[in-house]
C-alpha positions as CSV (number, residue, x, y, z in Angstrom):
1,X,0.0,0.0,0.0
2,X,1.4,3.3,-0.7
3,X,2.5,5.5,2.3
4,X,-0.2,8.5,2.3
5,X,-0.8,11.2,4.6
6,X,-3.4,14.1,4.3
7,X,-2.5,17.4,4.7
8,X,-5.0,20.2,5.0
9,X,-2.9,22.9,3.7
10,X,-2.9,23.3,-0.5
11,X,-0.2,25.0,-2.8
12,X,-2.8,27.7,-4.1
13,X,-1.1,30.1,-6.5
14,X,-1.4,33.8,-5.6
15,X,-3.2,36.0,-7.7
16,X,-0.5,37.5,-9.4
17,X,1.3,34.3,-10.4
18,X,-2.7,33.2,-12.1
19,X,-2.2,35.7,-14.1
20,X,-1.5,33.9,-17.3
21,X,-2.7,30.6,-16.1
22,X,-6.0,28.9,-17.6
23,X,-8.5,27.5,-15.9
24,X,-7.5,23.9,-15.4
25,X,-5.1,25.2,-12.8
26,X,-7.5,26.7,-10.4
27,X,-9.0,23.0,-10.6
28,X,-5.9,21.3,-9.7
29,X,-5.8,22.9,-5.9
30,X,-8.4,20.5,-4.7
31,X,-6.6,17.3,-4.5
32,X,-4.5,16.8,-1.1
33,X,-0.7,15.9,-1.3
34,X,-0.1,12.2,0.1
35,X,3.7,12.3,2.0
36,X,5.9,9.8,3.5
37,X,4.3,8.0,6.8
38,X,6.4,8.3,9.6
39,X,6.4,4.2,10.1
40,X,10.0,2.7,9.8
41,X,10.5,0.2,7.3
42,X,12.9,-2.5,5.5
43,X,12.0,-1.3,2.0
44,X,13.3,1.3,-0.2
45,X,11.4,3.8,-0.5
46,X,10.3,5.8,-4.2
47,X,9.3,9.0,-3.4
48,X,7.2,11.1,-6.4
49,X,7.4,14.4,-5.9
50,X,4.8,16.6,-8.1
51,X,1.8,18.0,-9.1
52,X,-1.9,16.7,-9.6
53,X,-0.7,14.7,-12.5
54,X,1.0,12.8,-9.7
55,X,-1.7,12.8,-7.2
56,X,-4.0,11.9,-9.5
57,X,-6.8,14.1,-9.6
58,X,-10.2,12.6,-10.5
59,X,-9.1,9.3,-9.9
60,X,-9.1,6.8,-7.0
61,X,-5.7,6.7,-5.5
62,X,-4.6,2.8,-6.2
63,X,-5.0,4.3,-9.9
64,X,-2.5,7.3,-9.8
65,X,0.4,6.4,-12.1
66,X,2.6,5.9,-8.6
67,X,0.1,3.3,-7.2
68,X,0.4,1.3,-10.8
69,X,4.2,1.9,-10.6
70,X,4.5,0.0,-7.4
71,X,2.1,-2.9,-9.2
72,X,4.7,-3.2,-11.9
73,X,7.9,-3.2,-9.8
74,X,6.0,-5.8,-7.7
75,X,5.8,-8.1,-10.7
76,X,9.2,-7.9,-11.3
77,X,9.9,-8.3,-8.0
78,X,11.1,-5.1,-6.4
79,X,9.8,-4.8,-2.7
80,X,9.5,-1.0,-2.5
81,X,7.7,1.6,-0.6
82,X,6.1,4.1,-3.0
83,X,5.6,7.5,-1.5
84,X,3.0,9.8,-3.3
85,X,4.1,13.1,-2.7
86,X,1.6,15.1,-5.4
87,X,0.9,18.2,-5.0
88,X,-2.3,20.3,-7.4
89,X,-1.2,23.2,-8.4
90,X,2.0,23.5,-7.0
91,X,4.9,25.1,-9.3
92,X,8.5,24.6,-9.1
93,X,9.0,27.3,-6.3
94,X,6.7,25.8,-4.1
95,X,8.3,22.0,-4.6
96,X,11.3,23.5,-3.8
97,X,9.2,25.5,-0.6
98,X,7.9,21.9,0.5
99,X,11.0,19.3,-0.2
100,X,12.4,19.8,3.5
101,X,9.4,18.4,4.6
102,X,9.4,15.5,2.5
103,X,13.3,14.7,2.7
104,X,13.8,13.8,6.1
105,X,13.4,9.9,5.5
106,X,15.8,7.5,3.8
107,X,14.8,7.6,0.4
108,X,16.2,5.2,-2.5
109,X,14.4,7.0,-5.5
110,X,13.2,10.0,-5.9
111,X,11.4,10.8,-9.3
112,X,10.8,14.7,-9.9
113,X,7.6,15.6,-11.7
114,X,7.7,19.6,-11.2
115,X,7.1,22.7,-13.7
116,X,4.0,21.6,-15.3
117,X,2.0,24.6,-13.6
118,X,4.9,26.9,-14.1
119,X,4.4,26.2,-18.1
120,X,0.5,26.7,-18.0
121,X,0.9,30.4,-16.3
122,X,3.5,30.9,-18.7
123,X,6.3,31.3,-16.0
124,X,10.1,32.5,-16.7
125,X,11.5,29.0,-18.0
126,X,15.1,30.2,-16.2
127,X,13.1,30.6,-13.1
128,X,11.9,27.0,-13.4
129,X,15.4,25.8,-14.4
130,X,16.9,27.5,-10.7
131,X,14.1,26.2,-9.0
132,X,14.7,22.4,-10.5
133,X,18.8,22.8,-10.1
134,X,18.0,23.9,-6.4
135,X,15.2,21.7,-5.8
136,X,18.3,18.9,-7.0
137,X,20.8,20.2,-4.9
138,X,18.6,20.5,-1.4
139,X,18.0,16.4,-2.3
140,X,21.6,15.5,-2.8
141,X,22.4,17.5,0.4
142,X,19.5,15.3,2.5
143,X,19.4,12.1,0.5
144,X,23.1,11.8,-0.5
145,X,22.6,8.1,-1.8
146,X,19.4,8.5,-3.3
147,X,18.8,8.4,-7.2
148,X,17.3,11.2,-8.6
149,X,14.8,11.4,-11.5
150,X,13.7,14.2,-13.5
151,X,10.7,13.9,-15.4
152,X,10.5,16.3,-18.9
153,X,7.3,18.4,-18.8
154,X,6.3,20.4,-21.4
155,X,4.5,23.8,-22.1
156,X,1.6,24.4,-23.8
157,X,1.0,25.2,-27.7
158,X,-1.2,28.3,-26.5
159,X,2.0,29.7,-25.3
160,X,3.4,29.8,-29.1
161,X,7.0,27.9,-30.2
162,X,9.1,30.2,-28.9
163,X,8.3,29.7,-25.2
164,X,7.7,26.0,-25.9
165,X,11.2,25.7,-27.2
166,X,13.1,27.2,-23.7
167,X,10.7,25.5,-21.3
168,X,11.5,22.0,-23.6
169,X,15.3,23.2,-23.1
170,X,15.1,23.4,-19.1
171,X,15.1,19.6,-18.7
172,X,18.0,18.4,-20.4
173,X,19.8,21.3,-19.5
174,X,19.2,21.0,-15.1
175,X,19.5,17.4,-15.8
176,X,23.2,17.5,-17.7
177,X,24.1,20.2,-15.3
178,X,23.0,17.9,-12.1
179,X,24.2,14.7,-13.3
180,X,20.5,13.0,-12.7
181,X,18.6,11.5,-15.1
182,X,16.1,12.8,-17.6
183,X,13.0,10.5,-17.9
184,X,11.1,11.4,-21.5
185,X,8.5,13.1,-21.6
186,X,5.9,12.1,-18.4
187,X,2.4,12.2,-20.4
188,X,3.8,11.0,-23.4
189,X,1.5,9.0,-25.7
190,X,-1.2,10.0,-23.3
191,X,-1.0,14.2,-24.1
192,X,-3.5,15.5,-26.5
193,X,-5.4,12.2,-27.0
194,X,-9.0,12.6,-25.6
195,X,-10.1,9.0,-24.7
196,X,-7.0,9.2,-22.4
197,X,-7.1,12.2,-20.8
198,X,-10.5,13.7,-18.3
199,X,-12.6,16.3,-19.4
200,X,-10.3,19.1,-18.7
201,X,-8.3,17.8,-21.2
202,X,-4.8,17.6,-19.1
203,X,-5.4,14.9,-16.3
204,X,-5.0,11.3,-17.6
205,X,-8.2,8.8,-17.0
206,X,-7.6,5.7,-15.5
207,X,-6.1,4.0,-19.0
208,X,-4.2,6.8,-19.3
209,X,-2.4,6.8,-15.9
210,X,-1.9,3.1,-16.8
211,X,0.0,4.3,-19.9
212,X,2.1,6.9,-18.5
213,X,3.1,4.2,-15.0
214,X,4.1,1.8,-18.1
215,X,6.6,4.8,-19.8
216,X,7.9,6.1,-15.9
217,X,8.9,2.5,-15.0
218,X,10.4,1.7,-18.3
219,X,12.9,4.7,-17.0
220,X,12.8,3.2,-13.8
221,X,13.5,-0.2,-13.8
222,X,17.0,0.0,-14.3
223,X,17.1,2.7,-11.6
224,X,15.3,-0.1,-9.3
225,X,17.9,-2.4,-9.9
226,X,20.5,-0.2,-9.1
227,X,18.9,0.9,-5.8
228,X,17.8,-2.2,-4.6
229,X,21.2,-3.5,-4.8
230,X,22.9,-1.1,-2.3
C-alpha cells in the first residue's frame, strides 16, 4: 500500500502568479498531497514528488500512475515503498518550498515531476530551471545516496513555439548540469489524445495513468535495480 498522509494545507497560487494561467489550474488545488508516513521500514522507498498529475486528480488513489508503478515493480519483484508526494497546483517554487518536509526519511528513489503549472501560467523557464537545479541540490544534500529522476514536462502550444522551445530546453539542461537522469517526456503517448485524458483535457483517465506508469517505469526499472542492490 502506498505510504499516504493528508495534509490540509494546499499549494494555491497567488493572484499574481494566475495571471496567465487557464482555468485547469485553479482546478488542480483541490486534490490533497499524500507524503511519507512516519512508520519505519525494510523497504526502499520511491518518493514522487509533483503535481496533480502525480496525485492523481479525478481518480481513486490505487489508480495514480505511482500506485500502478508500485504494481509493476511488484511483478518484477522489487519490494518497494512508494511515496505519493503530489501536490495540485503546486509550481517549481513551491516544490522547492515543501521538499524539507518530504526529505527527512531514507529515500532510495526520488522521481521529480515539477514545472507543469509553471508552463501553463507561462512562468520564466530560467526561473523553473533554478528552482529544479535547487530543488536537485537540497536532495543530494538530505538524501546523498538517493537516485534522482527528473521527469521532462512540457508547455503548452497556446504559449506559441518560442516559449515551448526554452521550457523544452530546461530539462535536459538541469539534468546535464545535475548529473540525474532525464525520464522522456511524463504524459507522453497519453498528451493530447481525448479517450485518455478527463474532461479538462490535461489529467489522464484511468487507462491513461496506466499508460504513463508503463513509460515512468520503463525509465525506472534500471534505476530499481541499481537501488535495490545497495
Amino acid at each position: 500500500m502506498i505510504a499516504s498522509l493528508a495534509v490540509a494545507a494546499l499549494a494555491c497560487a497567488s493572484p499574481k502568479e494566475n495571471g496567465t494561467a487557464r482555468s485547469a489550474v485553479s482546478t488542480e488545488s483541490t486534490t490533497v498531497a499524500r507524503a511519507p508516513a512516519t512508520h519505519s521500514t525494510a523497504r526502499p522507498r520511491l518518493l514522487f514528488l509533483g503535481t496533480s498529475l502525480t496525485a492523481g486528480l479525478g481518480l481513486d488513489p490505487d489508480s495514480a500512475y505511482p500506485a500502478v508503478v508500485q504494481r509493476l515493480a511488484a511483478k518484477d519483484g522489487f519490494a518497494v515503498e512508494v511515496v505519493n508526494a503530489g501536490l495540485s497546483g503546486e509550481t517549481s517554487a513551491g516544490a522547492l518550498r515543501r521538499a524539507d518536509w518530504l526529505l527527512t526519511q531514507s529515500l532510495a528513489i526520488v522521481v521529480i515531476e515539477s514545472g507543469a503549472n509553471d508552463g501553463l501560467r507561462g512562468l520564466d523557464p530560467d526561473s523553473t530551471a533554478a528552482n529544479l537545479g535547487a530543488l536537485i541540490a537540497k536532495m543530494r544534500a538530505a538524501q546523498p545516496r538517493a537516485a534522482i529522476v527528473l521527469a521532462q514536462m512540457e508547455a503548452p502550444t497556446n504559449l506559441g513555439p518560442s516559449y515551448q522551445r526554452r521550457f523544452h530546453a530546461v530539462y535536459g539542461a538541469v539534468a546535464a548540469k545535475s548529473g540525474v537522469r532525464l525520464m522522456p517526456f511524463l504524459l507522453s503517448g497519453v498528451g493530447g489524445h481525448p479517450d485518455l485524458n478527463q474532461d479538462d483535457g490535461i489529467h489522464p483517465t484511468a487507462k491513461g495513468a496506466r499508460l504513463v506508469a508503463a513509460n515512468v517505469y520503463e525509465t525506472l526499472r534500471s534505476v530499481l535495480d541499481s537501488a535495490t542492490k545497495r
